[in-house]
N, C-alpha and C positions, 0 to 999 in steps of 0.2 A: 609447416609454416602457417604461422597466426591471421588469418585475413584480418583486413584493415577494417573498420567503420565504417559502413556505409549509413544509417539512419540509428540516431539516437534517441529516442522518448523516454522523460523523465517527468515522473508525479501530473500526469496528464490527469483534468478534471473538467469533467463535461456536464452541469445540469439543466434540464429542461422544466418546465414545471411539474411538480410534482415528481418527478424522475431524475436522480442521478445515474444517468448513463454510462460516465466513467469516476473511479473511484483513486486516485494518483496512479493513474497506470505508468507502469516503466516497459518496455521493450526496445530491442537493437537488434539490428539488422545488419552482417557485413556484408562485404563484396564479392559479388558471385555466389552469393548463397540462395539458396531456392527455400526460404522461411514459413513454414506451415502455421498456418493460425484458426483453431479452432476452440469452439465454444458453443452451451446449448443457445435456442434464439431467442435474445436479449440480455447475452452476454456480454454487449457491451463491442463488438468484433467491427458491425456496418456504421457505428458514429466513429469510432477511430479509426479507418477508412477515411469517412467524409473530413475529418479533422488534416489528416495528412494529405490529402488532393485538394483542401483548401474550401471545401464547399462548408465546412463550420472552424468556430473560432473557438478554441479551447479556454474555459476561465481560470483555471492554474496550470503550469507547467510548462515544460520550453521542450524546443526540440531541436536535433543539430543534423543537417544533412553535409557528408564529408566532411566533418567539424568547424561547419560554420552555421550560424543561428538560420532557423528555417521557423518562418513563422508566415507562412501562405493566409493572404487575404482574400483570394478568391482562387478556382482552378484553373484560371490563364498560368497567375505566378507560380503556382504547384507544379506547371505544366514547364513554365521558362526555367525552372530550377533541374529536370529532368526527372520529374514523374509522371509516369505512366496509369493509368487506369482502365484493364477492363472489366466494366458492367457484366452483368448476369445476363443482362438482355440488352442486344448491340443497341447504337448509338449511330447507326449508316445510314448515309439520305440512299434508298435504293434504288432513285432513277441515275445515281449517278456512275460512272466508273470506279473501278479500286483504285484507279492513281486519283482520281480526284476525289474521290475520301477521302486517301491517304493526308492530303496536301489541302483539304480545303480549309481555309482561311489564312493558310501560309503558303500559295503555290509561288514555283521559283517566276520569276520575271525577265522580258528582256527588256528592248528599248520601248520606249514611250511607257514605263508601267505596265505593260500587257501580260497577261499569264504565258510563260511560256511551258504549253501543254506538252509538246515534246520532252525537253527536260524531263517535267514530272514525269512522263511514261518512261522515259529510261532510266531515272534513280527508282522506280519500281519495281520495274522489270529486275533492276543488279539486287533491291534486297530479297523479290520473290527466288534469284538463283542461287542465294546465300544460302536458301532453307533448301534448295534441293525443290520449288514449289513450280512445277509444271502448267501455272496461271496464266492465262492474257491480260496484263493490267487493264485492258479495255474494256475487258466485259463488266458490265453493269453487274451491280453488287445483288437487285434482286433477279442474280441468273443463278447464282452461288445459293449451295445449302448453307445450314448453321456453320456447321466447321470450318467452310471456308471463306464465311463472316468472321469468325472470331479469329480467323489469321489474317485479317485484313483490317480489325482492333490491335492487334498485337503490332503487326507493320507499323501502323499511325501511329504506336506510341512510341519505337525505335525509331521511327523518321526522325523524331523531334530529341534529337540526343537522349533518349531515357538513360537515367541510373539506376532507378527504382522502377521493378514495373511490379503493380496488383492487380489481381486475378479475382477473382468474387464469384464462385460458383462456376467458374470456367465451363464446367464438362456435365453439367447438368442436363442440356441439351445433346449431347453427344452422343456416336454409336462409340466402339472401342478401337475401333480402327483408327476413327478420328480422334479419340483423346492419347493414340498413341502417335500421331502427326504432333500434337499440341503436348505432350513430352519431349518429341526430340527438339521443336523448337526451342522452349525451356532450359532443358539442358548445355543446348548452344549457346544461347544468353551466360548464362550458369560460366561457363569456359571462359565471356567476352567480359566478366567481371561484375556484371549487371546482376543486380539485387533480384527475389524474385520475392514477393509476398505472396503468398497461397493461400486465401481462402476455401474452408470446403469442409462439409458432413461428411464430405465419404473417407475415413480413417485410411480403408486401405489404400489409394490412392494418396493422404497425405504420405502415410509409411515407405511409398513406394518413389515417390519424384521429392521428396522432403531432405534435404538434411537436417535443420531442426524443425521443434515445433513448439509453439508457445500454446498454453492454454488460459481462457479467458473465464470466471464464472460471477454472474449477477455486477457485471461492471470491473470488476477488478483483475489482474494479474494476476496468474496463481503459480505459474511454474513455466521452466523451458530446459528444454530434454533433447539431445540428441536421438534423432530415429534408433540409432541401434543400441541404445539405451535403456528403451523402454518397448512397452508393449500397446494394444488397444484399449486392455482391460485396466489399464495403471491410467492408460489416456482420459477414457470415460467414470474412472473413482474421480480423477481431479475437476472434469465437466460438469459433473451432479452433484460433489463432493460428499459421496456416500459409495460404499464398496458395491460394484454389480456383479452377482454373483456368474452371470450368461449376459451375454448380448444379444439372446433373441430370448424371451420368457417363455415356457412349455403351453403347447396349446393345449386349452380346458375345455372346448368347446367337440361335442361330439356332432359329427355330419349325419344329418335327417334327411328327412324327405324331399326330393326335388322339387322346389318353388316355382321354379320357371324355366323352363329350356328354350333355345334359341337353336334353329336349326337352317343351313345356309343360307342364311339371310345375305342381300346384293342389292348395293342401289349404286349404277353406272355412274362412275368418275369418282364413288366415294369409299366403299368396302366392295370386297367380296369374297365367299363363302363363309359365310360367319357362323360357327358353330358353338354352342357351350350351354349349359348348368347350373344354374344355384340351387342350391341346397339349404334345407331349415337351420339356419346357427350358422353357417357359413360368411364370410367376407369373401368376395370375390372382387378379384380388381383388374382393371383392362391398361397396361401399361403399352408406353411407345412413345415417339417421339413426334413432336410437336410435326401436325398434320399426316399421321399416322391414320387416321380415324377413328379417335376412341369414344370424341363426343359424338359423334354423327351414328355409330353404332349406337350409343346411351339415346341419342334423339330419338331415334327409330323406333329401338326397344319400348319408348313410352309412348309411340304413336303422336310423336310431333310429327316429323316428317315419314314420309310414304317411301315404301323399298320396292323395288323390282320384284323381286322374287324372295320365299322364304316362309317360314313360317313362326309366330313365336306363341309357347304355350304356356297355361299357368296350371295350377296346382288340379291335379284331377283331369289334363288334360286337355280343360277348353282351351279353344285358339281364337286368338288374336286378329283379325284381319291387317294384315301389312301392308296393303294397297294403296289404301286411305290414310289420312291422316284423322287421327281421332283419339280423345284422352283416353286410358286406361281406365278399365271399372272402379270407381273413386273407395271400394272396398279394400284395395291392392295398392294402393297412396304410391305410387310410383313416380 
């Protein structure tokens, strides 16, 4: 069976000075589809975004949400039409509670105009049971990790009848546990008829929560594919619009002499045991998630800040004192 129309854009044209940011873009979106959209960056993907949530005004083209004219003058109207948006990086006052995000600037009311805070906790509480989500709508939002920020965006946008909801790098901050909370919700939407726009670099992940996916390159429209359709490598010829032969290139680069060793390094509340390596020719990278400590390990290492315990060495062996705080030998440009 043919799902219906949910979002229709035609010949969308977006210029800034000197920059045509969108080129007559066309894309659609129906009902209940979970819609992938990817492209290199300044392809053109985050201005039509902002076009459709109303935060820019498009200079050619029209658009139709459930086949009636949608032409958002600001994000309130984007938002009273039933679109949704979440950011890369939440949008949460976090002294406040999840029902009062949820709800603020629209919480339900009794007599005299007063908020009535109750309500708000229990149409909360009935959508956090929807998802299967084990929350206190009371706790303050900066008690919650990332993940269970961005299901407290995702809430705020269903509250407000969404039809359309967009995602922007959703799971950039995520472990995988949590971006597999933040699929099944998705997919639930997905059942309830609800549009899903997906933003995101990470292919396997579009390939994987996607039924289609549109590709975007230097401002324009290039193609839309059913997931099971196509491939990564057909995805990323239409993103660059040139054939890649690999999606990782062969490393040319042969591993020398050890540069600098770092050996359980620890400073209280912030790392600890920190052990590791570079090498002459080597990239090395410290990955994890946002207050993981990758910078405070990098501060340390250059003798901003002072560590407990530990030692770091350079080439030949001199060491480093870690106690103190003190620049590196300005030979080592660190």
């Amino acid at each position: 069976m043919e799902r219906e129309v949910l979002l229709s854009i035609q010949g969308i044209t977006k210029t800034f000075p000197g920059v045509k940011a969108l080129d007559g873009v066309d894309l659609e979106v129906t009902q209940g589809e979970i819609h992938g959209l990817v492209g290199e960056n300044g392809a053109g993907k985050s201005t039509l975004l902002n076009i459709i949530s109303g935060v820019f005004r498009p200079d050619q083209g029209g658009m139709w949400l459930c086949g009636q004219p949608f032409a958002p003058a600001n994000p309130r109207q984007a938002q009273d039409r039933g679109i949704g948006f979440v950011h890369q990086e939440t949008a949460l006052c976090p002294h406040l509670s999840i029902a009062e995000n949820i709800f603020l600037g629209r919480a339900p009311e009794r007599s005299l105009s007063l908020i009535d805070f109750k309500q708000a906790e229990d149409l909360t509480a009935k959508l956090l049971r929807e998802f299967h989500l084990d929350i206190d709508p009371n706790l303050r939002v900066n008690e919650l990790n990332i993940a269970a920020q961005q299901v407290v965006e995702v809430l705020k946008a269903l509250s407000s009848e969404c039809r359309l909801l967009i995602l922007d790098e959703p799971t950039s901050s995520l472990t995988e546990s949590e971006t597999e909370t933040l699929f099944m919700m998705l997919k639930k939407l997905s059942t309830k008829g609800i549009g899903v726009l997906y933003i995101s670099h990470r292919l396997a992940e579009v390939f994987r929560i996607c039924d289609r996916v549109s590709v975007f390159r230097d401002g324009r429209y290039i193609h839309t594919k059913k997931v099971t359709e196509t491939n990564p490598d057909e995805m990323i010829t239409m993103m660059v619009g040139r054939s890649i032969d690999n999606l990782y290139p062969p490393k040319s680069a042969v591993k020398g002499e050890p540069l600098l060793r770092v050996e359980s390094l620890e400073r209280q509340g912030k790392f600890h045991d920190i052990s590791f390596t570079v090498y002459q020719g080597e990239i090395l990278g410290l990955a994890g998630l946002v207050g993981a400590g990758r910078t405070e390990v990098a501060r340390a290492v250059c003798g901003i800040d002072r560590c407990d315990r530990g030692e770091v060495y350079l080439e030949g062996g001199q060491s480093i004192s870690t106690a103190m705080p003190s620049p590196s030998p300005p030979k080592w440009s660190m």
